[in-house]
C-alpha positions, 0 to 999 in steps of 0.5 A, a space after each residue: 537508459 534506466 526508468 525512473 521510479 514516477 511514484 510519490 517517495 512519501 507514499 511507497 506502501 507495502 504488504 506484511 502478513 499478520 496470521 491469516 491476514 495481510 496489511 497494507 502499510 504506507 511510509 507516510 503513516 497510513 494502514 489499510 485494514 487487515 484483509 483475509 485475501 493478499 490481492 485485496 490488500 494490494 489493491 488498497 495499497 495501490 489505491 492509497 498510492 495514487 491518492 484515492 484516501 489521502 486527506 
C-alpha cells in the first residue's frame, strides 16, 4: 500500500535559486527571505509548512 502524502496541499513549498541566494516559496502566497545558505532556506520552508508563520 502506498504512503499518503499527510502535508497540508495549500502549503506545499519549494526552493528556487536567484544568484547566490536561495528562496523559499510557498503555494499559498508566502516567501521566505532570500538566504545565502540552501539548508537555511529549507528549514524556513519546513517551518512554514508545519504552521509556525502562518497568520
Amino acid at each position: 500500500m502506498a504512503e499518503q502524502d499527510a502535508r497540508d496541499p495549500d502549503h506545499l513549498t519549494t526552493t528556487t535559486e536567484q544568484g547566490r541566494f536561495c528562496v523559499a516559496h510557498c503555494t499559498c502566497g508566502w516567501r521566505g527571505p532570500a538566504r545565502r545558505a540552501r539548508s537555511q532556506a529549507r528549514t524556513d520552508a519546513t517551518r512554514h509548512e508545519s504552521g509556525c508563520w502562518r497568520g
